[in-house]
GULO-11717 format. One record per residue (C-alpha): residue number from 1; residue in one letter; x, y, z. Coordinates in pm, 1 decimal, always signed. Layout:
% residues N
PT    i  aa        px        py        pz
PT  NUM   A         X         Y         Z
...
***
This chain:
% residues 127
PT    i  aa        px        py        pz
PT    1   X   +4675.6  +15552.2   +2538.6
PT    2   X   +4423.2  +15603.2   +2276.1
PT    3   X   +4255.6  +15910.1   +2401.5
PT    4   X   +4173.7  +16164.0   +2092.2
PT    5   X   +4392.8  +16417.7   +2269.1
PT    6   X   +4705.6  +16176.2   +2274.9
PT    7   X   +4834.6  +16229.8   +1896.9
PT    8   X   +4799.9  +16624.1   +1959.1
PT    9   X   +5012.3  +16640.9   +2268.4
PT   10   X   +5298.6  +16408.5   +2095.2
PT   11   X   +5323.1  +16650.3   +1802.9
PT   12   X   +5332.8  +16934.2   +2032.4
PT   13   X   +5641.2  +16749.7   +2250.8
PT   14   X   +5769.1  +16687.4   +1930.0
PT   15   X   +5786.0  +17065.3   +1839.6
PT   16   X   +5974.8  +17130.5   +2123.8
PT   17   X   +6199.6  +16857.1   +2107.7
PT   18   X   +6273.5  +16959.4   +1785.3
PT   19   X   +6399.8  +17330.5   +1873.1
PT   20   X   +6657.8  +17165.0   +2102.8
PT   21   X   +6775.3  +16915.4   +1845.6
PT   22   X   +6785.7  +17235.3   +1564.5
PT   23   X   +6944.0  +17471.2   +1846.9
PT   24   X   +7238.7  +17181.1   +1867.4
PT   25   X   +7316.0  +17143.5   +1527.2
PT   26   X   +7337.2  +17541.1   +1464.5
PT   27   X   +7528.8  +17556.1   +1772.5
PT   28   X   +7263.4  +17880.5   +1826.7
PT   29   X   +7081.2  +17890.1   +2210.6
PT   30   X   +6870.3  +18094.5   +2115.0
PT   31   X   +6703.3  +17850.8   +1891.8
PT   32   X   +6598.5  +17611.6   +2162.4
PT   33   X   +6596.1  +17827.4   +2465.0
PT   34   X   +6225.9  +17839.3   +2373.6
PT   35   X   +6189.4  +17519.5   +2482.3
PT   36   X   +6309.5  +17548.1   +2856.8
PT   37   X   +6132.2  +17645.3   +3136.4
PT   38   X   +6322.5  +17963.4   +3303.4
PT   39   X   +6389.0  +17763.7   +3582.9
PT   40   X   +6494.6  +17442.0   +3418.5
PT   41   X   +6798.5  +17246.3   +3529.4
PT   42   X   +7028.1  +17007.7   +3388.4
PT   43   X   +7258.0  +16760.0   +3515.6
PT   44   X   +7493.2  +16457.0   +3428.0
PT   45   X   +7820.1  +16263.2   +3551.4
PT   46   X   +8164.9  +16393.6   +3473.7
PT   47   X   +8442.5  +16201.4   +3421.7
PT   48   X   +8529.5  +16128.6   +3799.8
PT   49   X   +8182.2  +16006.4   +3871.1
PT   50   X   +8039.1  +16304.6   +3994.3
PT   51   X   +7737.2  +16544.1   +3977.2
PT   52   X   +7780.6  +16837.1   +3743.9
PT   53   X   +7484.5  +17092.2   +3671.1
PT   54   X   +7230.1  +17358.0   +3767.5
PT   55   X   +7032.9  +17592.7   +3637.8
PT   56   X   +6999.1  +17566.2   +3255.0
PT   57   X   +7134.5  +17821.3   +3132.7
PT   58   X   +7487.2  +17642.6   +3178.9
PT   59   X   +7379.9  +17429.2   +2815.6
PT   60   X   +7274.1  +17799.4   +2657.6
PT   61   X   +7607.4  +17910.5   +2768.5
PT   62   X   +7810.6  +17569.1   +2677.6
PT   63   X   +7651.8  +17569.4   +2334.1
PT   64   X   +7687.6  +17938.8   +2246.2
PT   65   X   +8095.4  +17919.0   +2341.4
PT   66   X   +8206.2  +17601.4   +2306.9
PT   67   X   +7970.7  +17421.3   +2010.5
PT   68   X   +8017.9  +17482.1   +1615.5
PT   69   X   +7750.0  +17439.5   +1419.3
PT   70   X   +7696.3  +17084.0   +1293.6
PT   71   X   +7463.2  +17008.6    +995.0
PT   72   X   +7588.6  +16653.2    +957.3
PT   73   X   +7460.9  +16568.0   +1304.0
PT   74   X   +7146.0  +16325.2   +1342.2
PT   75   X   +6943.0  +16301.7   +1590.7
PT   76   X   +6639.8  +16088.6   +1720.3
PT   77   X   +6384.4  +16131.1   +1961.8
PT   78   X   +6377.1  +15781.3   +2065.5
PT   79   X   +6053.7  +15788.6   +2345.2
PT   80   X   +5800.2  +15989.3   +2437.2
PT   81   X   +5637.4  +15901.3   +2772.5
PT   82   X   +5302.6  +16078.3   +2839.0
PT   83   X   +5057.8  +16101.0   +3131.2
PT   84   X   +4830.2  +16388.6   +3146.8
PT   85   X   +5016.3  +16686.4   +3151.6
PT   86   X   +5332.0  +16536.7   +3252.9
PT   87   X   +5623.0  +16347.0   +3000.5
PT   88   X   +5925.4  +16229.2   +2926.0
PT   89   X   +6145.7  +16182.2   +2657.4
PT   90   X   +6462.7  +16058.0   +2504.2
PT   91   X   +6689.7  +16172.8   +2243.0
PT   92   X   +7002.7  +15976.3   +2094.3
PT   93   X   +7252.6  +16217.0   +1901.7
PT   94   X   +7537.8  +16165.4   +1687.5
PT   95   X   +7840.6  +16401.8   +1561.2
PT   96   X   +7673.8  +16759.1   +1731.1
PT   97   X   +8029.3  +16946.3   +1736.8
PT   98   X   +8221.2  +16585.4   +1775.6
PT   99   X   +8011.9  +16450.9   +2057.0
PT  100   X   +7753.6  +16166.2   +2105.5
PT  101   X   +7508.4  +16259.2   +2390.2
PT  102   X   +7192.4  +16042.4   +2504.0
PT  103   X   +6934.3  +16270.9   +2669.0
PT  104   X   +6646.3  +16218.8   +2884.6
PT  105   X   +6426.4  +16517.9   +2929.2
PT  106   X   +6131.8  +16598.8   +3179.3
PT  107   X   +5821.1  +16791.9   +3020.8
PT  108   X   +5531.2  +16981.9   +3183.8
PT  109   X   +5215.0  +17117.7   +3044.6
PT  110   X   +5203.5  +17497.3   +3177.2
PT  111   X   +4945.3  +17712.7   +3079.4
PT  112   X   +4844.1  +17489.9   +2780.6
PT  113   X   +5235.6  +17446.9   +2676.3
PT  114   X   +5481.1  +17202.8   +2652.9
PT  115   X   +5844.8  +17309.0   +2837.9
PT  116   X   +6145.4  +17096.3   +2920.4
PT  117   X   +6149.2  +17137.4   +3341.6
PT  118   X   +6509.7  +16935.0   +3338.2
PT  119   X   +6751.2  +16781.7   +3171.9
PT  120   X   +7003.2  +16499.9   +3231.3
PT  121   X   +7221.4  +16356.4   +2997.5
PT  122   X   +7515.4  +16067.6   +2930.7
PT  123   X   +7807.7  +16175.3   +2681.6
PT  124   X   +7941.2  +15867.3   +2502.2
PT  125   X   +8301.3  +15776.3   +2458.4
PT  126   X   +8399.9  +15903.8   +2109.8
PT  127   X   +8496.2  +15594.0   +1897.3
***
């Protein structure tokens, strides 16, 4: 794509992508919740193979109770994916409160703004 429009809309994903990555590494919700659509979900495989999510507010909970804040961690938003007021993205971490996490993330443009409509994720085997 090399539509004058394109460059705008990354940056903008990027902002939002961004609150999620700095929301992980404070260990603070309430720094990406901003970021999620109200009636985003999120969902991966647990360790016997099977389904695990819902409703986001399960990774607002998770990271308020069960996180610490991380400053060493590092993370990269690997792909953005977009077509029109749909995208997608992808974001390897490293070392957010002892955990590895590879995270794919659905985006819709409502009302002019970027929001994450899901979630799904893979947590890697710690070395």
């Amino acid at each position: 794509m090399n539509k004058p429009t394109y460059v705008p809309e990354y940056q903008a994903i990027v902002e939002v992508l961004n609150k999620y990555n700095e929301g992980c590494k404070q260990a603070k919700s309430s720094i990406m919740k901003p970021a999620f659509s109200e009636q985003a979900t999120m969902f991966s495989v647990d360790g016997d193979g099977k389904l695990t999510g819902g409703p986001i507010q399960s990774l607002f909970d998770g990271i308020d109770s069960a996180f610490r804040p991380s400053p060493e961690a590092q993370g990269v938003i690997v792909k953005i994916d977009i077509v029109g007021t749909a995208a997608s993205a992808r974001i390897d971490t490293n070392d957010v409160s002892g955990f590895c996490f590879t995270d794919f993330f659905n985006l819709l443009k409502v009302d002019g703004k970027w929001t994450v409509v899901s979630k799904i994720f893979h947590t890697h085997v710690a070395p």
